[in-house]
Steps between C-alpha positions, in 0.01 A plus 500: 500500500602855388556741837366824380492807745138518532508855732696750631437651874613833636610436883424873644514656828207780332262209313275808465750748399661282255185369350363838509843645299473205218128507480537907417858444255330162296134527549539120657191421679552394822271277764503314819145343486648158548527289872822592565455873414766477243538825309509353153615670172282502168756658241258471257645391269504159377938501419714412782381390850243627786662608810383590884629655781590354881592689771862469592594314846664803701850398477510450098545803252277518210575261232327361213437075492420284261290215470584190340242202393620174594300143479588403828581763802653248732743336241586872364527648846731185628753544199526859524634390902751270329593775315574778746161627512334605849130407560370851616143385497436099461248336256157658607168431345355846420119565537419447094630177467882573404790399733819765531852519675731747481855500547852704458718365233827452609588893397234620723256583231165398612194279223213318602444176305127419450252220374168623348 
């Protein structure tokens, strides 16, 4: 299977400020009527691919992550480990179905992998 980056997120410390700034610069749409009150990003457009916005934990700087599809979390998450990789957030089963982790590669540059 293909591992496409399926999203982009912007980790902020102002997830109102900063969707407020790209919503006025791109015209991106931008909602949070979702369970875990995710501020997602419409681009609208129908090229590249949708975004959101998470609030950043209060020792991080703001950074942008991306997502990465995988067809199995666990196997992905375990080989990034044997890798370098460290598991920042395990394998968790999100509210719509999907299942997430997210870890630092061994450069400190944070992705999420995720299965739809």
């Amino acid at each position: 299977m293909p591992n496409p980056v399926i999203q982009f997120q912007i980790i902020s410390k102002s997830p109102n400020s900063h969707g407020e700034f790209y919503s006025k610069l791109f015209d991106w749409k931008i909602t949070s009527d979702n369970p875990l009150g995710y501020r997602e990003i419409a681009t609208g457009s129908n090229e590249g691919i949708q975004g959101g916005i998470w609030p950043a934990p209060p020792q991080a700087q703001a950074f942008v992550q991306l997502f990465i599809q995988v067809d199995d979390c666990a196997a992905y998450a375990e080989k990034a480990v044997t890798l370098g990789a460290k598991m920042l957030m395990p394998v968790q089963k999100l509210p719509q179905g999907e299942e997430m982790a997210v870890l630092l590669d061994p450069q400190g540059l944070p992705f999420a992998i995720m299965r739809k």
